[in-house]
Structure formats: structure tokens, C-alpha cells
ZALUM-929616 format. One record per residue (C-alpha): residue number from 1; x, y, z; residue in one letter. Coordinates in steps of 0.25 Angstrom, whole numbers, plus 5000, padded with zeros to 4 digits. Layout:
BEGIN
@pos->NUM	px->X	py->Y	pz->Z	code->A
...
//
This chain:
BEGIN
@pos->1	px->5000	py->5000	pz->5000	code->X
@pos->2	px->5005	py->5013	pz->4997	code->X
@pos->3	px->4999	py->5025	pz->5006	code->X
@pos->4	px->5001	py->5038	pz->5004	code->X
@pos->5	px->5001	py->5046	pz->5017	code->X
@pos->6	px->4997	py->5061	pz->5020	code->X
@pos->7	px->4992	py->5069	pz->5027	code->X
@pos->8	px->4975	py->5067	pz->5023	code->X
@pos->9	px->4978	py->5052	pz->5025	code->X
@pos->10	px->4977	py->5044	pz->5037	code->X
@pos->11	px->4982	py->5030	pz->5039	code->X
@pos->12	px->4975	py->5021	pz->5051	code->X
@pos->13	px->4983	py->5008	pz->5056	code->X
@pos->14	px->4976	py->5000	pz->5066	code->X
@pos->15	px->4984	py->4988	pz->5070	code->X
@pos->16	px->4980	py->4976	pz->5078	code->X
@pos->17	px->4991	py->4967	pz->5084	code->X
@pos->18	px->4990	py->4954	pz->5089	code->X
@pos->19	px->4996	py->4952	pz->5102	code->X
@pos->20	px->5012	py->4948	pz->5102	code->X
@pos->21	px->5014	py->4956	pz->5090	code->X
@pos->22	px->5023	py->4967	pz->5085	code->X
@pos->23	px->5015	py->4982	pz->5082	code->X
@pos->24	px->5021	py->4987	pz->5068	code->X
@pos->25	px->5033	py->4996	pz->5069	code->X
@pos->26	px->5035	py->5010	pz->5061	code->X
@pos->27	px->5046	py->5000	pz->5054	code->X
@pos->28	px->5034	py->4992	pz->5049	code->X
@pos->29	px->5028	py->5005	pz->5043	code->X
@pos->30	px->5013	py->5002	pz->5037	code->X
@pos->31	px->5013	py->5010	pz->5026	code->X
@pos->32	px->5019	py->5006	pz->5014	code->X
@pos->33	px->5031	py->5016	pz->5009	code->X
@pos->34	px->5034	py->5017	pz->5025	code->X
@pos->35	px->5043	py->5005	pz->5025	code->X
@pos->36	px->5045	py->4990	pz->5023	code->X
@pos->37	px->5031	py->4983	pz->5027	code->X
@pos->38	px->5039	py->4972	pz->5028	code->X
@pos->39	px->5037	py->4973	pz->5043	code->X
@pos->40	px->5023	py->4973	pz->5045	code->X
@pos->41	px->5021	py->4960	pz->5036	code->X
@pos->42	px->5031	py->4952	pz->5045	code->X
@pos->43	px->5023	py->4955	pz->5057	code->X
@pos->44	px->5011	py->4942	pz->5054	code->X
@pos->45	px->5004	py->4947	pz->5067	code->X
@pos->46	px->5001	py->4961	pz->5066	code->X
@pos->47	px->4989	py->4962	pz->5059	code->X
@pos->48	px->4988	py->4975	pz->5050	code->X
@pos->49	px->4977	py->4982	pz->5050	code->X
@pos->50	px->4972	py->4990	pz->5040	code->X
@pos->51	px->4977	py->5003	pz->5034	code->X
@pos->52	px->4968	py->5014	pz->5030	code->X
@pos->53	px->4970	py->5023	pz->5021	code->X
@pos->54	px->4963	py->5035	pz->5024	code->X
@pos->55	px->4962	py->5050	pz->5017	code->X
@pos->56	px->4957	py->5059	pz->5027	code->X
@pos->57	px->4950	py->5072	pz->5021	code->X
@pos->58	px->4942	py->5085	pz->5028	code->X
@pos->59	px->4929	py->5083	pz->5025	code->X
@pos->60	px->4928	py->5098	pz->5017	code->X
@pos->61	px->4937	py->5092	pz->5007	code->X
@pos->62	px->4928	py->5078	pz->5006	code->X
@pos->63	px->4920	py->5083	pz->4995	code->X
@pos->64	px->4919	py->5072	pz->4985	code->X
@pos->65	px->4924	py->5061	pz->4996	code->X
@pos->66	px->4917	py->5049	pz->4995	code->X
@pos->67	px->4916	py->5045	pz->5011	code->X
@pos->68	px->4922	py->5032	pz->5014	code->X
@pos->69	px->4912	py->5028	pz->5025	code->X
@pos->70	px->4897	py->5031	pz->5030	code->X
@pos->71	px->4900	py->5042	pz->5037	code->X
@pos->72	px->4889	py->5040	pz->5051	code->X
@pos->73	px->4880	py->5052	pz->5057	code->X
@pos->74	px->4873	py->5049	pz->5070	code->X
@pos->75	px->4861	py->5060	pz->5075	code->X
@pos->76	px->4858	py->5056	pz->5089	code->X
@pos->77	px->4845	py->5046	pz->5088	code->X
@pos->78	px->4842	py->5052	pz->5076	code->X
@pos->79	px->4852	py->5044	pz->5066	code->X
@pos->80	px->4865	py->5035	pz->5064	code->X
@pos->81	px->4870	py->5033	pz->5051	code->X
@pos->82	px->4878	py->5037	pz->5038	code->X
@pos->83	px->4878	py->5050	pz->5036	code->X
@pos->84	px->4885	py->5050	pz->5023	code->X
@pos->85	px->4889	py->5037	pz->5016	code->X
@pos->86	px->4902	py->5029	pz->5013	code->X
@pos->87	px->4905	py->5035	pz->4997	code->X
@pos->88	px->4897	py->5048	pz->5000	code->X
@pos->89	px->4903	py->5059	pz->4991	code->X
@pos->90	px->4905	py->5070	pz->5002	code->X
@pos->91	px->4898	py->5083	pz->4995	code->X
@pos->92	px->4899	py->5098	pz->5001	code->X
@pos->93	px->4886	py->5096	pz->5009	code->X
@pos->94	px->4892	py->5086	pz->5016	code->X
@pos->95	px->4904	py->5093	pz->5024	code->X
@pos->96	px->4894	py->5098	pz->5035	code->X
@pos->97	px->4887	py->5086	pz->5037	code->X
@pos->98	px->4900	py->5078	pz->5038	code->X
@pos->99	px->4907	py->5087	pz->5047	code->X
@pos->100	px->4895	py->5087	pz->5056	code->X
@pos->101	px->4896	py->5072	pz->5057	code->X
@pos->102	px->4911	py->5075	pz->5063	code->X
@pos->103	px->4918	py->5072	pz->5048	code->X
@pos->104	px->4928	py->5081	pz->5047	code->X
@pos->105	px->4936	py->5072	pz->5039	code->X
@pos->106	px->4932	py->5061	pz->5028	code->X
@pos->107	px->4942	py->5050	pz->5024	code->X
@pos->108	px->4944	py->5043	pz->5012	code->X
@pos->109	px->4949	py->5027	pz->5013	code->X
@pos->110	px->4958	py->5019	pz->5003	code->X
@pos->111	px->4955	py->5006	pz->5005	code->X
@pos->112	px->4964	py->4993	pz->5003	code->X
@pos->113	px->4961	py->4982	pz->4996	code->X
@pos->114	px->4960	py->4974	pz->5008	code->X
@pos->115	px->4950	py->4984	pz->5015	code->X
@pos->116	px->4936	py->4987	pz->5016	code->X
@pos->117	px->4926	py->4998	pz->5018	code->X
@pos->118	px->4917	py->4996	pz->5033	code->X
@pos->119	px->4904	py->4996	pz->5022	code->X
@pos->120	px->4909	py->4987	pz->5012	code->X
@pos->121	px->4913	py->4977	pz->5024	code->X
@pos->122	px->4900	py->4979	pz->5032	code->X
@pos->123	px->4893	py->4973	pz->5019	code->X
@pos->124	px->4903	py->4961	pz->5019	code->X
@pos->125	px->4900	py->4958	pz->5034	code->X
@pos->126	px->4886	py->4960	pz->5033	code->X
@pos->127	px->4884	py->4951	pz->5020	code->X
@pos->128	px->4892	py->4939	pz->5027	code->X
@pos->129	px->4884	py->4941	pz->5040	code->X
@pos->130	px->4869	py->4938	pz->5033	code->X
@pos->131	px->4865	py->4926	pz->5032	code->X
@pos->132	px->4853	py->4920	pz->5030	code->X
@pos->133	px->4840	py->4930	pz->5031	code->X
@pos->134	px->4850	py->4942	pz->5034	code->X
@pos->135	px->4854	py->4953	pz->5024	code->X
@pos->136	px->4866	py->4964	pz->5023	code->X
@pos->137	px->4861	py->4975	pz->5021	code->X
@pos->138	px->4870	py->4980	pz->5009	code->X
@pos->139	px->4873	py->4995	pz->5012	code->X
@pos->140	px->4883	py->4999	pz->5023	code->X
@pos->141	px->4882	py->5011	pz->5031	code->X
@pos->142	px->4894	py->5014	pz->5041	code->X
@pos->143	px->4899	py->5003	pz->5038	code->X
@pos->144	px->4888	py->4994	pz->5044	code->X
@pos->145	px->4877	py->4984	pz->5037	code->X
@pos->146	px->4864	py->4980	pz->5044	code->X
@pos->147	px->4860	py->4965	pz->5042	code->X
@pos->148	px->4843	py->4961	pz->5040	code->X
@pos->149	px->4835	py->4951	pz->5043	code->X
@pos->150	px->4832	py->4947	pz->5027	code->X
@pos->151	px->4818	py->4938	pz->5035	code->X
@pos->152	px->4810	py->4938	pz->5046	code->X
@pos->153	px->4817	py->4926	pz->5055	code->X
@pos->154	px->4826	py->4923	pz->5068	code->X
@pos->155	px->4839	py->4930	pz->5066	code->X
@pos->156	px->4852	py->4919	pz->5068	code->X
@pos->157	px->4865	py->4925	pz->5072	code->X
@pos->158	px->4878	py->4914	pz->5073	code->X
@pos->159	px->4883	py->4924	pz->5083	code->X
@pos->160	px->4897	py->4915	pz->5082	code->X
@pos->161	px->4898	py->4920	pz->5069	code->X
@pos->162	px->4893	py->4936	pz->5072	code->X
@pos->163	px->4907	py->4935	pz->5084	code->X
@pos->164	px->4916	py->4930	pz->5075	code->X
@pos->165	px->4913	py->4940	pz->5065	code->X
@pos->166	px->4913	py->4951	pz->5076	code->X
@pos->167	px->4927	py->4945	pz->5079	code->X
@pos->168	px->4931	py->4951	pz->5068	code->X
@pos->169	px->4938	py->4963	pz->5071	code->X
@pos->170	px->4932	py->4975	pz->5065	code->X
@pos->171	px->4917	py->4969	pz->5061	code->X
@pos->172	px->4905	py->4968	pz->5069	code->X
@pos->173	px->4890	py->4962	pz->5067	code->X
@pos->174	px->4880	py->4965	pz->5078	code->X
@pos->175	px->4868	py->4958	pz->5077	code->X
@pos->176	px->4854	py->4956	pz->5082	code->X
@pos->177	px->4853	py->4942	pz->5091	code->X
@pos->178	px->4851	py->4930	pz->5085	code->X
@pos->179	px->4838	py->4924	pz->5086	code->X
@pos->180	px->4831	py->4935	pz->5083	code->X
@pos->181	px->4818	py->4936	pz->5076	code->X
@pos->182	px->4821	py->4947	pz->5065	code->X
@pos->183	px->4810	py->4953	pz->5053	code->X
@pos->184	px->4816	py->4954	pz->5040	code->X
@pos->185	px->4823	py->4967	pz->5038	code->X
@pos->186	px->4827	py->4969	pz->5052	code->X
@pos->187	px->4844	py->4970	pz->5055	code->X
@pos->188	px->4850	py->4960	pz->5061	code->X
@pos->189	px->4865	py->4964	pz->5061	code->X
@pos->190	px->4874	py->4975	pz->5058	code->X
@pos->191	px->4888	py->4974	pz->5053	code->X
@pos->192	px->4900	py->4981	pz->5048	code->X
@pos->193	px->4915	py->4982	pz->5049	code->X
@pos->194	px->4920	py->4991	pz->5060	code->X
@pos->195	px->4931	py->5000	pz->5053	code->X
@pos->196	px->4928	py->5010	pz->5040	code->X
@pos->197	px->4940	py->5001	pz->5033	code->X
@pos->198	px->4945	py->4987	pz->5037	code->X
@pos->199	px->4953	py->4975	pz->5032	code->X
@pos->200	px->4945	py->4965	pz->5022	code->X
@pos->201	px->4949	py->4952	pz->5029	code->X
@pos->202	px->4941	py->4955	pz->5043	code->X
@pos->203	px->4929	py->4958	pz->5036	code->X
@pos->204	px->4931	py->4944	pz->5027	code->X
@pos->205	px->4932	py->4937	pz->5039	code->X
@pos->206	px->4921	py->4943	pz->5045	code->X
@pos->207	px->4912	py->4940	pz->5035	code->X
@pos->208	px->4917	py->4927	pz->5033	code->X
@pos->209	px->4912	py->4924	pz->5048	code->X
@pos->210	px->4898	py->4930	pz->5045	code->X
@pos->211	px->4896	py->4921	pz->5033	code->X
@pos->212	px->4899	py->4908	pz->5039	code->X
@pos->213	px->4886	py->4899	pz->5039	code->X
@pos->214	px->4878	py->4909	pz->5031	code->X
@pos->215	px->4880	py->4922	pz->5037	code->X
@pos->216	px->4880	py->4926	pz->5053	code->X
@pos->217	px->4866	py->4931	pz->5053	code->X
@pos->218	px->4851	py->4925	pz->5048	code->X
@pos->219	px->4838	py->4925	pz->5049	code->X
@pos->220	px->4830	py->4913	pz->5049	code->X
@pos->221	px->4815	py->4914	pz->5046	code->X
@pos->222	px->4805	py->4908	pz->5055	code->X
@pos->223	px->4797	py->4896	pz->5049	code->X
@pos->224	px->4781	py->4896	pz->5052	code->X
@pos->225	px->4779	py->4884	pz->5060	code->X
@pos->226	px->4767	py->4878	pz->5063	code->X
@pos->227	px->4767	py->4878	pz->5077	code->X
@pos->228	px->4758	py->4867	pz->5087	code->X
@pos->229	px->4756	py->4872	pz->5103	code->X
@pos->230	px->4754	py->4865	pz->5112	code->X
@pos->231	px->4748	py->4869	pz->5125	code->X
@pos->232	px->4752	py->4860	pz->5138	code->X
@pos->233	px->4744	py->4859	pz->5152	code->X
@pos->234	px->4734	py->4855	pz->5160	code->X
@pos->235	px->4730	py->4867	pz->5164	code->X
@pos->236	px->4728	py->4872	pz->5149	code->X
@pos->237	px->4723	py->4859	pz->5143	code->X
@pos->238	px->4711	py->4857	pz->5154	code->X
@pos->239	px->4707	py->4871	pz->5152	code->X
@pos->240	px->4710	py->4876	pz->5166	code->X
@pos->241	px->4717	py->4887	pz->5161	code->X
@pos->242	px->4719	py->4894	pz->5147	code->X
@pos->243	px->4729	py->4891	pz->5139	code->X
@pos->244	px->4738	py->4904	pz->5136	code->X
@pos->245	px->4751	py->4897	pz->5131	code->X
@pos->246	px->4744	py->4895	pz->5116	code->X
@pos->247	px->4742	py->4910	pz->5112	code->X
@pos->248	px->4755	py->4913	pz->5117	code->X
@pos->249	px->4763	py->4901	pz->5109	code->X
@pos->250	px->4755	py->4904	pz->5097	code->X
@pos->251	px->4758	py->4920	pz->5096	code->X
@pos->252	px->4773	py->4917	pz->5098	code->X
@pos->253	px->4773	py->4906	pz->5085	code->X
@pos->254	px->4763	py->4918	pz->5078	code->X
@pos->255	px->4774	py->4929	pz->5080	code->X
@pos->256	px->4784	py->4920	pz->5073	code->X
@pos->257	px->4776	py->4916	pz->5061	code->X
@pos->258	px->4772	py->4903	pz->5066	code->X
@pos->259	px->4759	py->4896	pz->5067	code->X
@pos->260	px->4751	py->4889	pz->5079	code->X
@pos->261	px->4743	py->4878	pz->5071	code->X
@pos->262	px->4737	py->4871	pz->5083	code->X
@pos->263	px->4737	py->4872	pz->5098	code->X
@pos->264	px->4735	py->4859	pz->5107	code->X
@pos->265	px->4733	py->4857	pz->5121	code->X
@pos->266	px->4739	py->4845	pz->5130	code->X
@pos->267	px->4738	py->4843	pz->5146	code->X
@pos->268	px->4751	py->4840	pz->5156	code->X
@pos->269	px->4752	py->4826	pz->5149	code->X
@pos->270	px->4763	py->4822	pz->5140	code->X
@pos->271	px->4756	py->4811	pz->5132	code->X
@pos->272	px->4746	py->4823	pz->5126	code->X
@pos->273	px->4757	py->4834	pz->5124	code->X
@pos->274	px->4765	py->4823	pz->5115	code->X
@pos->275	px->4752	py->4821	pz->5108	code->X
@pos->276	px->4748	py->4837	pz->5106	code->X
@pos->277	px->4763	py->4836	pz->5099	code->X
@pos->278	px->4761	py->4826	pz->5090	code->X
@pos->279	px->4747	py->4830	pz->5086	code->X
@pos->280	px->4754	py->4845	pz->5082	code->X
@pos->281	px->4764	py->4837	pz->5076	code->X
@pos->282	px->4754	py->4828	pz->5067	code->X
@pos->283	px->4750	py->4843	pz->5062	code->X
@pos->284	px->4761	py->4848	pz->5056	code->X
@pos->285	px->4766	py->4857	pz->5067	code->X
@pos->286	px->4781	py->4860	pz->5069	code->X
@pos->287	px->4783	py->4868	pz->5082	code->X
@pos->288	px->4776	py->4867	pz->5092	code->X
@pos->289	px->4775	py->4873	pz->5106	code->X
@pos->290	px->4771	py->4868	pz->5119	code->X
@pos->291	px->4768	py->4876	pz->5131	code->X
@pos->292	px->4767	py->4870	pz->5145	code->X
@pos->293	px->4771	py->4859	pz->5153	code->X
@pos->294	px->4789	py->4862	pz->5151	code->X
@pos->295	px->4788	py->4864	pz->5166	code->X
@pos->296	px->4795	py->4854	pz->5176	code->X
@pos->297	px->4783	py->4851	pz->5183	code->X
@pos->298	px->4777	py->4836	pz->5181	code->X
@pos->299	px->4764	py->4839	pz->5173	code->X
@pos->300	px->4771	py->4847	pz->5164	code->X
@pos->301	px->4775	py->4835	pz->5152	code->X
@pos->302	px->4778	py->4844	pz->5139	code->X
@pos->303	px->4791	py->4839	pz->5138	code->X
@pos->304	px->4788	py->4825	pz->5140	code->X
@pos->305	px->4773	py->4826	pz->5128	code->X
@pos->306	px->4784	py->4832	pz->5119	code->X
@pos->307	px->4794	py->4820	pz->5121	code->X
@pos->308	px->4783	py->4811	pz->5119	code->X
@pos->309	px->4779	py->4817	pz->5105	code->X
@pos->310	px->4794	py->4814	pz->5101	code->X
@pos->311	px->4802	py->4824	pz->5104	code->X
@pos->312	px->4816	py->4820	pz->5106	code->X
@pos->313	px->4824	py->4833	pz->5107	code->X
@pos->314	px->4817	py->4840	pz->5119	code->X
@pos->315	px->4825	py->4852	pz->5124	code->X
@pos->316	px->4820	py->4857	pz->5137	code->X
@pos->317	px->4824	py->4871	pz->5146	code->X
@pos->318	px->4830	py->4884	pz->5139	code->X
@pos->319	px->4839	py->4894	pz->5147	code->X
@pos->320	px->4828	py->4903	pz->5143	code->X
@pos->321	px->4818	py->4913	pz->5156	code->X
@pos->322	px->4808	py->4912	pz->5153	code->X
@pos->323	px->4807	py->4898	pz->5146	code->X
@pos->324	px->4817	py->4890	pz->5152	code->X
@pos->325	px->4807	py->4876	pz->5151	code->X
@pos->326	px->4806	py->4880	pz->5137	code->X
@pos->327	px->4808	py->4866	pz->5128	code->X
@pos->328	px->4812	py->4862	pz->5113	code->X
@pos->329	px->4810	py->4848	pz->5107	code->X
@pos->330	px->4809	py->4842	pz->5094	code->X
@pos->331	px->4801	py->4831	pz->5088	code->X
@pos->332	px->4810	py->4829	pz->5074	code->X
@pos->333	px->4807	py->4844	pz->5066	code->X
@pos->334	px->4797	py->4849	pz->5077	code->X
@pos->335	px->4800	py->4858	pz->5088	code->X
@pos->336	px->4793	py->4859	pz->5100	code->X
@pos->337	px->4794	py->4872	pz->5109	code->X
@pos->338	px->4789	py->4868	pz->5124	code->X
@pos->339	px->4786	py->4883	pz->5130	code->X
@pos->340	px->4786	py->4883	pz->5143	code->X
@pos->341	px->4774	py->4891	pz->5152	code->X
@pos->342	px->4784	py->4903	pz->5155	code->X
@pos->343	px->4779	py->4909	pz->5139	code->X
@pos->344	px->4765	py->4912	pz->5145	code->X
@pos->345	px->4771	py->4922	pz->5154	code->X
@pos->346	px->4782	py->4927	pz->5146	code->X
@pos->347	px->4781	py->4933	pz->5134	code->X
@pos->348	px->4795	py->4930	pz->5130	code->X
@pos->349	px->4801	py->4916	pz->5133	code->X
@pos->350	px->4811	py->4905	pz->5127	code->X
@pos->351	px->4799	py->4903	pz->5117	code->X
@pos->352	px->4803	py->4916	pz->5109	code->X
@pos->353	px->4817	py->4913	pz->5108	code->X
@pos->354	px->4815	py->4898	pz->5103	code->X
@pos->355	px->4803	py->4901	pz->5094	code->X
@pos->356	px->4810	py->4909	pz->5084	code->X
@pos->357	px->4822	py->4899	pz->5083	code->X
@pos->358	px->4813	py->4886	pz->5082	code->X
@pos->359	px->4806	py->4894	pz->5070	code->X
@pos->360	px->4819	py->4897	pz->5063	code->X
@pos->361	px->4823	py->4883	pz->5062	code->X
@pos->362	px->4833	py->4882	pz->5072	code->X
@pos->363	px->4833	py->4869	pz->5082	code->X
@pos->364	px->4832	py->4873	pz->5097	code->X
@pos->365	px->4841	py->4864	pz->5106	code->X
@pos->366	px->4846	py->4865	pz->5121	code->X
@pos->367	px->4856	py->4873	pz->5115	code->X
@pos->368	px->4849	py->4883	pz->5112	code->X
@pos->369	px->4839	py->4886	pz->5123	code->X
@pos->370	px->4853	py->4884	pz->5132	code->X
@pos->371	px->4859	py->4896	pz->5124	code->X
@pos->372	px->4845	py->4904	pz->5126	code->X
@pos->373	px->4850	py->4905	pz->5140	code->X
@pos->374	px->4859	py->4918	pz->5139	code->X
@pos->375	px->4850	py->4928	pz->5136	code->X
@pos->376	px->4836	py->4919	pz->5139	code->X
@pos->377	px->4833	py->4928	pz->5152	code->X
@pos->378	px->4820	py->4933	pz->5149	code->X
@pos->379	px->4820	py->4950	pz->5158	code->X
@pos->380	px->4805	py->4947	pz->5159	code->X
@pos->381	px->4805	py->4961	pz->5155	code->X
@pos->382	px->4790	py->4970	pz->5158	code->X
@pos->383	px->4790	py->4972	pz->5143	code->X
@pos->384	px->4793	py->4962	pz->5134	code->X
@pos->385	px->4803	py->4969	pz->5123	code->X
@pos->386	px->4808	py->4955	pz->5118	code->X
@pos->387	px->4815	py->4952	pz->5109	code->X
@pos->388	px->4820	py->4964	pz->5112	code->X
@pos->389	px->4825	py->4960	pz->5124	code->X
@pos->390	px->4838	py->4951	pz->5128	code->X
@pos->391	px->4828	py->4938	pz->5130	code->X
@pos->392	px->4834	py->4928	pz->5123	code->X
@pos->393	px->4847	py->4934	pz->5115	code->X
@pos->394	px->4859	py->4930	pz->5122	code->X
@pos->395	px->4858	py->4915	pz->5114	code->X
//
């Protein structure tokens, strides 16, 4: 490289040295026509940032200056954003309006071969990070790009892919928490590389750690089940009392886009609970929910009616409050979710978190509802902001 240097340029070196290692020396000048490089190349563990050409300019004297980067203007809870944009032809009207935003000075880069602009890496990161469902948006501002939700669904984060990518030293992804339930259109993520100008290879890597497996983000649309309920108890099934668990069981599967197709009753007796399964079963159904009897008291026999309709993985307790007798168990492709009595008092429960998850496919296990632990404390809050709350994002 052969830099010119005076007095309008300005040169920025920013080196990082891993430990044990020898700091360049002015005999090891960086700039070519200063000395023998020779130097600097025999030194394998010093790692060389990069070199930045930079043309520094008053801003009077910019007329005619393409801009090299968004340039941001922030009023007070009014508005963040670009003021001007990167290639903006500065013009005579601009000066003011510039030197109000503090620009007193513009800069003009020349960029190596090896080096890109923060907007043209933004879009590189934020097209490896989409998966399936998610789109980049395609035009940078700041050096930032937004990623949507392409579909209604449940947004999935391999959150061991978003850390190494953020590992990456100077690029960042910040993302909403996986397992949410997302419209189509809404953002998701933000990404963007941290300086205006960096090196090519961090941003290759970057990208190459959001890409594996399809992408780091994704949305996973809900299928419409056709969903049986079973209510459990003597006390509903003899008519002592009225059943309230239906209504609230067949609103929740509504707001997700599923259907109720049938609603049966069974006492505290094991023999008809299995039966009431299989009778939902013979009609197509392929989910179903059972309230009632998940208790450890000896009438209740839910688990033991859904063992006898077949099923043979049975997964019962969560590290969920409220829902910590929820269970899950299979009978071959059918899933049934045993909700425990705690989802007649609280609006919120293990139910909500698992729901959306069944509907996208995924295949609860012990695992999972273990993992649903951190973050599973329900605050029982007077109002009920979820799931804008904490409830249920730590997993």
C-alpha cells in the first residue's frame, strides 16, 4: 500500500495483541515508504488490524462530498434516525443543518480490497441470520438492518449460534426471545457490524456461524389441530358443580388458530378416562387436552386413564409456577397435554408456554419443561401484561 500522508489525512491503527506478544516498534514502521515491513510480518501473533485511510474536510468546503456514512439525528422523544444518508451529495442547504448535528468536519474513506463499509456488512450478516420465515430487510440505515417475521408463527432462536456470532469481535445481533409468538411483518432481530469500516474476514466468519443449519432465526407457523377436551372429576361429571375448565381450554386453542371438535366428560376413574381417549382418537383428533385429576391425591387417575389408552411416553412435572403438575405424553403421532387445575385461577400458566410449541411441530420432552425452569416463576402480577412480562423466557 502506498499512503500519501498530510496534513487533511488522518491514519487510525488499532491494534490488538494477544498476550505474550511483542507491541510493533517504530523500526517496524506500518506504513509503506517508512521502512522495511519486513518486521511486522515475522511477528505471527500480532494480529493487525486495520488501516484506514481517511480524508478529513471542514464541512464548508463539502459541497459536492458524497457522505461516507448515514449521518444520525436524534430530537428528544421526537426522533432517532438518519438525517442524511451514506452517498448524500452534500449541497449549500446542508451546512447549517450539519453543523447543528455537531459536523463540523466530513471524512472521505478509501477503502482496501480487503475492507468493507458497516451498511454493505449489515446486509451480509443480516441475510446469513434468516432462516426459514425471517426476511432481511434490504436497506441499511446506520449501519444496521432489521429482520421480520415473513409469517404468522413461533419465532425459534438457536441461541448457541446468536453467542458465537456475537463472539465475533465487532458484530452484534440482538433478538427478541425465542418462543415467541410473532405476526408477520413484525421485527424479530437487528444486526449490524460495530465500526464504519472493518476487515472482510470477521464479517465472513460471522456469517458463516449465522447460516449454519438454515439460518439463526425462523418462524414456524402453527398447524390448525383438531383438538379433543377432556374434562376429568366427580364433581363435574355428576353435576355437583359446573364445569368451568371447558371455555377456558377451548378459548386458548381458539386464539392460536386451532379448533375444539368435541368435549367429553369422565369421573375419577381411570377405565373411562382411557375410553373418552380413545373415543377422541377414533374421530380424528390430534391433540388433546385433559384438565383434572394431575394431582397426588388418590382419586385423581388421569395419568393412570391416559397409560391405559396406550400411551408410552408420559412426562409428568414441569419447573413451571403455576403449572408444576402439568404433563405431556404421546400415544404414536398424538400428543396429550394433562392441565393441571391451577389454569382455572390463573390466566397464565405452563399451558401457554407448551401450546404454541406443540402447534409448531416441536416434540416436548422432560428436557424441555426442566429447562422452562429458569424464568418459569410466574409474578402473579395484578395485571396481567403477558407475554410482555418475564414469564416464561429464560428457556
Amino acid at each position: 500500500m502506498n499512503f500519501t500522508i498530510g496534513s487533511t489525512y488522518g491514519l487510525r491503527w488499532r491494534p490488538k495483541r494477544k498476550e505474550g506478544s511483542l507491541p510493533p516498534t517504530r523500526k517496524s514502521p506500518l506504513i509503506e515508504g517508512q521502512g522495511n515491513t519486513a518486521g511486522l510480518r515475522a511477528l505471527p501473533l500480532v494480529r493487525q488490524r486495520r488501516l484506514v485511510l481517511i480524508k478529513k474536510i471542514k464541512v464548508q468546503d463539502a459541497v459536492g462530498t458524497k457522505l461516507a456514512h448515514d449521518v444520525t439525528e436524534i430530537r428528544p422523544g421526537e426522533f432517532k434516525g438518519p438525517a442524511f444518508r451514506k452517498d448524500h451529495i452534500v449541497c449549500d442547504g446542508d451546512i447549517c443543518h450539519l453543523q447543528r448535528l455537531g459536523k463540523d468536519h466530513l471524512y472521505v474513506l478509501d477503502l482496501e480490497q480487503d475492507e468493507i463499509h458497516e451498511n454493505d456488512a449489515a446486509l451480509i450478516l443480516g441475510q446469513a441470520l434468516a432462516g426459514d420465515g425471517v426476511r432481511c430487510e434490504g436497506d441499511p440505515k446506520e449501519g444496521k438492518v432489521r429482520l421480520f417475521a415473513e409469517r404468522d408463527g413461533l419465532l425459534l432462536v438457536d441461541t448457541a449460534a446468536l453467542a458465537a456470532f456475537n463472539m465475533v469481535e465487532e458484530v452484534m445481533c440482538a433478538t427478541l426471545h425465542k418462543h415467541t409468538l410473532v405476526r408477520a411483518g413484525e421485527m424479530l432481530a437487528a444486526t449490524r457490524a460495530i465500526p464504519l469500516v472493518m476487515k472482510r474476514v470477521p464479517i465472513d466468519r460471522a456469517a458463516a456461524i449465522a447460516r449454519q443449519n438454515g439460518g439463526t432465526l425462523s418462524v414456524k407457523p402453527l398447524r390448525k389441530a383438531k383438538v379433543g377436551v377432556i374434562i376429568t372429576g366427580n364433581e363435574v361429571y355428576y353435576g355437583r358443580i359446573e364445569d368451568r375448565f371447558g371455555p377456558i381450554l377451548t378459548e386458548k386453542v381458539a386464539i392460536l388458530g386451532s379448533e375444539v371438535t368435541g368435549v367429553e366428560f369422565a369421573a375419577d376413574d381411570a377405565e373411562m378416562i382411557g375410553k373418552a381417549i380413545r373415543n377422541h382418537l377414533s374421530k380424528g383428533c390430534d391433540l388433546l387436552l385433559l384438565s383434572g385429576g394431575m394431582s397426588v391425591d388418590p382419586d385423581d387417575v388421569t395419568r393412570h386413564g391416559i397409560r391405559l389408552a396406550g400411551a408410552t411416553e408420559v412426562h409428568y412435572g414441569s419447573a413451571v409456577l403455576p403449572g408444576a403438575m402439568f404433563l405431556v405424553a404421546y400415544i404414536g403421532g398424538l400428543t396429550l397435554l394433562g392441565v393441571p387445575a391451577c389454569a382455572l385461577y390463573h390466566k397464565t400458566t405452563i399451558l401457554d408456554l407448551v401450546l404454541p410449541r406443540i402447534l409448531a411441530g416441536e416434540h416436548v420432552t422432560r428436557a424441555e419443561l426442566a429447562f422452562l425452569g429458569h424464568g418459569g416463576l410466574c409474578r402473579d402480577c395484578e395485571e396481567c401484561t403477558y407475554p410482555h412480562c418475564p414469564f416464561g423466557k429464560g428457556s
